[in-house]
N, C-alpha and C positions, 0 to 999 in steps of 0.2 A: 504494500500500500504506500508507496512512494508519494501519488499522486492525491495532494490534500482533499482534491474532492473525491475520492471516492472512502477515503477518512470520515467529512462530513456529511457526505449521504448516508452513511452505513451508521452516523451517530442518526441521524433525521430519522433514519427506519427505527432504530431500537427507541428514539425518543416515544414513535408514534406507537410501538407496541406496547409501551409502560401508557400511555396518556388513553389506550384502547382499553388497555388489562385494568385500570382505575376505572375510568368510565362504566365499563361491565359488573365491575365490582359496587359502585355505587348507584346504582339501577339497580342489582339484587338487593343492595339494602332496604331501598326505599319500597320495591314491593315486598318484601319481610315487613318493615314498619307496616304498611298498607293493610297488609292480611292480620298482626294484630290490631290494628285500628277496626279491622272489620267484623274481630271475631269478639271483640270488647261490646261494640255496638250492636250486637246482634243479642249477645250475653244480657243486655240493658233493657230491652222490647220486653 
């Protein structure tokens, strides 16, 4: 890898695989939140 850019393209790719692997990760949370939120309000009827 002599050539700088192919250095920063390959940082740019692993950037966007951590900023994809969070993203996925905080969407599971919020429907986990969701489903207790839902099973709380149900619990309450």
């Amino acid at each position: 890898m002599a050539d700088p850019r192919v250095f920063f393209a390959a940082e740019r790719t692993l950037l966007a695989w951590i900023r994809t692997g969070l993203t996925i990760m905080g969407f599971g949370f919020v429907v986990a939140r969701f489903g207790l939120f839902l099973r709380l309000f149900v619990a309450q009827r």
